[in-house]
C-alpha positions in Angstrom: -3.3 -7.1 58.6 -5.9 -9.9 58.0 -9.4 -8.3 57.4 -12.6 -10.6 57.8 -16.3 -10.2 57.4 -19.0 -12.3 58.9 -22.7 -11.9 58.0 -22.1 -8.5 56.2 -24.8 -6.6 55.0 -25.4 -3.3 53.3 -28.6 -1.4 52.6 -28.6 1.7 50.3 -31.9 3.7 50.6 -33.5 1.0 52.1 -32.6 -1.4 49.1 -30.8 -4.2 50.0 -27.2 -4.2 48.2 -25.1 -7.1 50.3 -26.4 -9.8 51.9 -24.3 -11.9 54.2 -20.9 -11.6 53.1 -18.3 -13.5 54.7 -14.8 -13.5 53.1 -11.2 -12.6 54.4 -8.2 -11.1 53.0 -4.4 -11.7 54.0 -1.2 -9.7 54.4 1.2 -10.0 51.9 -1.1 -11.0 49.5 -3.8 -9.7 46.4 -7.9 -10.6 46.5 -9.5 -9.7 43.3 -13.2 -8.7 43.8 -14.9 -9.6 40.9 -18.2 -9.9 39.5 -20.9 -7.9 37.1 -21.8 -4.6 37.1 -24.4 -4.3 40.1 -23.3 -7.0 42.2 -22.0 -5.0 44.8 -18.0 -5.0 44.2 -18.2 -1.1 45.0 -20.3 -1.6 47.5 -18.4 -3.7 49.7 -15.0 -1.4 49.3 -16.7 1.5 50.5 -17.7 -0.6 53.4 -14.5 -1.9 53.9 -13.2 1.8 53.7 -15.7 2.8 56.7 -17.6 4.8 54.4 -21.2 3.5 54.7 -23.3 1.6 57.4 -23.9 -2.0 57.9 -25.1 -5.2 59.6 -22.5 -7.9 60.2 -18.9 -7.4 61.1 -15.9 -6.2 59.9 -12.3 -7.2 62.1 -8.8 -6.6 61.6 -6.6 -8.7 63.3 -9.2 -9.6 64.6 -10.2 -6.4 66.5 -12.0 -3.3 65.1 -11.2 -0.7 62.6 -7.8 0.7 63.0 -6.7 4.5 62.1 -7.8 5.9 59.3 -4.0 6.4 58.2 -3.9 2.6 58.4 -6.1 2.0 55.0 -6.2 3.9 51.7 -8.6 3.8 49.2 -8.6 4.8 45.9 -12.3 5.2 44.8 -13.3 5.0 41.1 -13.9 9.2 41.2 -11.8 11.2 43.0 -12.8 14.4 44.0 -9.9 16.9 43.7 -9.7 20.6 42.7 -8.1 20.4 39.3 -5.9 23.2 39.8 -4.1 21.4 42.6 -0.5 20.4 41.1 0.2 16.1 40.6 2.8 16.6 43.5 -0.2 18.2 46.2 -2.6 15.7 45.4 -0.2 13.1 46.3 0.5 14.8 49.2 -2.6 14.9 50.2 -2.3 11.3 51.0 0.1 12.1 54.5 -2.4 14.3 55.9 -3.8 11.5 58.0 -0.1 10.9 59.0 1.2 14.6 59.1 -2.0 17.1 59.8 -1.0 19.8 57.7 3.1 19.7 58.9 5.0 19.0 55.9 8.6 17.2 56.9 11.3 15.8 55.0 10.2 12.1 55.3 6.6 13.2 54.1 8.1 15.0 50.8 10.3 11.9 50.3 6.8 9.4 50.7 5.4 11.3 48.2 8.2 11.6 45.6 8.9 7.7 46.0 5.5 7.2 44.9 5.0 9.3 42.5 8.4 7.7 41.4 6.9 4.1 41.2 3.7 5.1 39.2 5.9 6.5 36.7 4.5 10.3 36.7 7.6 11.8 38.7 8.3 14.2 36.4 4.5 15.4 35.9 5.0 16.3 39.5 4.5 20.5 38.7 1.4 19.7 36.2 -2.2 20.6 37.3 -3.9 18.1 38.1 -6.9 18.9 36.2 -4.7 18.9 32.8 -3.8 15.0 33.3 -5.9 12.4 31.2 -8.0 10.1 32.9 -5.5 7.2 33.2 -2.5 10.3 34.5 -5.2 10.6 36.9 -5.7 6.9 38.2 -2.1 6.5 38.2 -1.8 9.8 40.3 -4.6 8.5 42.8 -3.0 5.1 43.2 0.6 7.0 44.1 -1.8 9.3 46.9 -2.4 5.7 48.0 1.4 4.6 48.3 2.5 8.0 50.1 0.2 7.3 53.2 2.3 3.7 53.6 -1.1 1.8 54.5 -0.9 -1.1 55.5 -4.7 -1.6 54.1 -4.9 -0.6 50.4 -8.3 -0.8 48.6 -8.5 -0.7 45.3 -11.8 0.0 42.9 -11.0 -0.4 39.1 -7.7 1.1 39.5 -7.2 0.3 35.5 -10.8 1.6 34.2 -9.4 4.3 32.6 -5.6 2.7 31.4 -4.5 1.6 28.1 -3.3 -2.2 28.2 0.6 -1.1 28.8 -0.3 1.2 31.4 -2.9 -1.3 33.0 -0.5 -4.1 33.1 2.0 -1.9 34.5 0.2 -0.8 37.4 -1.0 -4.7 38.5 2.9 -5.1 38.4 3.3 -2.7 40.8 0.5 -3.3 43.1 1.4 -6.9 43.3 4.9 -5.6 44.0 4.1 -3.3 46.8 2.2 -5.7 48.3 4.9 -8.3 48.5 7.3 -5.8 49.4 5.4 -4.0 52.3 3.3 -7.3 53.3 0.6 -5.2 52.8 -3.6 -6.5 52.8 -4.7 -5.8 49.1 -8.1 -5.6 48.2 -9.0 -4.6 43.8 -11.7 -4.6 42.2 -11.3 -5.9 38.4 -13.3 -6.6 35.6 -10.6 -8.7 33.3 -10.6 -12.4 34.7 -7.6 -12.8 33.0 -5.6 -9.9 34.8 -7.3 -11.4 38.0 -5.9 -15.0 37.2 -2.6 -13.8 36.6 -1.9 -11.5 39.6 -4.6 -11.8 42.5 -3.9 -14.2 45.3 -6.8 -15.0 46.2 -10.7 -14.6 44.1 -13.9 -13.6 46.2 -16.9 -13.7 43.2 -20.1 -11.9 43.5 -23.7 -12.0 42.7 -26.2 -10.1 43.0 -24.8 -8.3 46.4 -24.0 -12.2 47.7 -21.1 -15.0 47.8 -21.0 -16.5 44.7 -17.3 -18.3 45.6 -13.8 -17.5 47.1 -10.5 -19.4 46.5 -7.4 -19.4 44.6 -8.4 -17.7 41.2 -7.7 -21.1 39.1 -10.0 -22.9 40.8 -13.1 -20.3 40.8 -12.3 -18.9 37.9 -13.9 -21.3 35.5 -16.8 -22.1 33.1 -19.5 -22.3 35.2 -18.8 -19.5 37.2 -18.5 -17.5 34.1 -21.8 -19.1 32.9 -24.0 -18.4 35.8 -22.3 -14.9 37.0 -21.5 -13.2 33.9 -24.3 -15.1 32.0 -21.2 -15.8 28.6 -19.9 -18.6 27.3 -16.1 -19.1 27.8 -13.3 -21.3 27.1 -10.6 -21.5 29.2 -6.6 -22.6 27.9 -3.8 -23.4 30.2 -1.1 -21.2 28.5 2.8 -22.3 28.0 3.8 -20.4 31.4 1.4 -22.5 33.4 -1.7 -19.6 33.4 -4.9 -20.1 32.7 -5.9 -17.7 29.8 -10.4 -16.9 29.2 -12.0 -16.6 25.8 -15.4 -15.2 26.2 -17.3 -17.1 23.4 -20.6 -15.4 23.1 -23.4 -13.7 25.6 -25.9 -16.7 26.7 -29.6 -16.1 26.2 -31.1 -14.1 29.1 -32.8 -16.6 31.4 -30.9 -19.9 30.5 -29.7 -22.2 32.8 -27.2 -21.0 33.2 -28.0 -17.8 34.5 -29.7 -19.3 37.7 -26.7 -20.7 39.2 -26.8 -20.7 43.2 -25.9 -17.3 44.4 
């Protein structure tokens, strides 16, 4: 399912947050939003997610927003009552599908995903006994058991160690092949977004900064003038480029004033 926005804007309490975004993302592949704290990554998803107002369109195939059972998101926060065990909270992810009828093809979506993320045999444990990454990965398996075909994903790794982090990118690049599904993340690491998005859309200050295949927007000067460091980036042996962030550049250089 190709998603597109033309001209999309976003006010939050009357404070401008996006301006004009126009950027699209494809089936069967990864975009990586990515940009500085504030720029309006988190923002956009919950826009995307139907969860806040706004100027501008947003299509799907070219027509409107489908059933909510056709997208899941996975916020940063999820709000779930901590005494809810792994294996309901996953399940809460079929409700769109199910209602509240619970079949043998909705138990075996949920223990397939909690299967692929690894915490299968947490499936008993309260939730609110899980560490923070436990958590991510048990939001992220919520996510697989609704079988989207529209997954939105913001800072699934915040709260992973590197194994764990690396793991999940593996799997949501996987899944995405797999199903041909429309992946949309939200990352900080440029070099996680290098080595498994598709596709890079860059923010600024709530606008466009630059889309395109990560290698080619992911560079110097677009770390310069978004992130406002210094970097150095290496073509490694397996053909990736790797980024070395060198040192913060003085507030107010050149730098910083690239075109938004």
């Amino acid at each position: 399912m190709r998603i597109a926005t033309e001209g999309l804007s976003v006010r939050l309490g009357g404070v401008p947050v996006l301006h004009d975004v126009t950027a699209t993302a494809a089936p069967g592949a990864v975009t990586a939003l990515i940009g500085p704290n504030g720029s309006g990554k988190s923002t956009l998803m919950r826009a995307l997610a139907g969860l806040l107002p706004h100027a501008g369109r947003i299509s799907f195939d070219g027509g409107p927003r489908p059933a909510d059972r056709v997208i899941g998101y996975m916020p940063q926060d999820i709000a779930v009552r901590p005494v809810l065990t792994v294996l309901e909270v996953v399940l809460l992810g079929r409700i769109g599908r199910i209602g509240y009828r619970v079949g043998e093809a909705d138990m075996a979506a949920v223990a397939s995903a909690l299967e692929a993320v690894g915490m299968a045999d947490r499936a008993g444990r309260l939730f609110g006994t899980l560490s923070g990454g436990q958590r991510q990965l048990v939001q992220l398996a919520q996510v697989l058991a609704r079988e989207p075909a529209v997954i939105l994903l913001d800072e699934p790794t915040s709260a992973l160690d590197l194994r764990h982090a690396l793991e999940l990118l593996d799997l949501v690049r996987d899944e995405t092949r797999r199903r041909g599904l429309t992946t949309i993340v939200t990352i900080h690491d440029l070099n996680a977004a290098l080595r498994y998005a598709d596709h890079a859309v860059v923010l600024r200050q709530g606008r466009i900064f630059a889309t395109g295949a990560p290698a080619s927007v992911i560079d110097a000067g677009m770390i310069a003038a978004v992130y406002g460091v210094e970097a150095r980036l290496t073509a490694a042996a397996d053909g990736l480029t790797t980024v070395a962030a060198l040192r913060a550049l003085p507030r107010g250089a050149d730098a910083l004033r690239g075109a938004p």
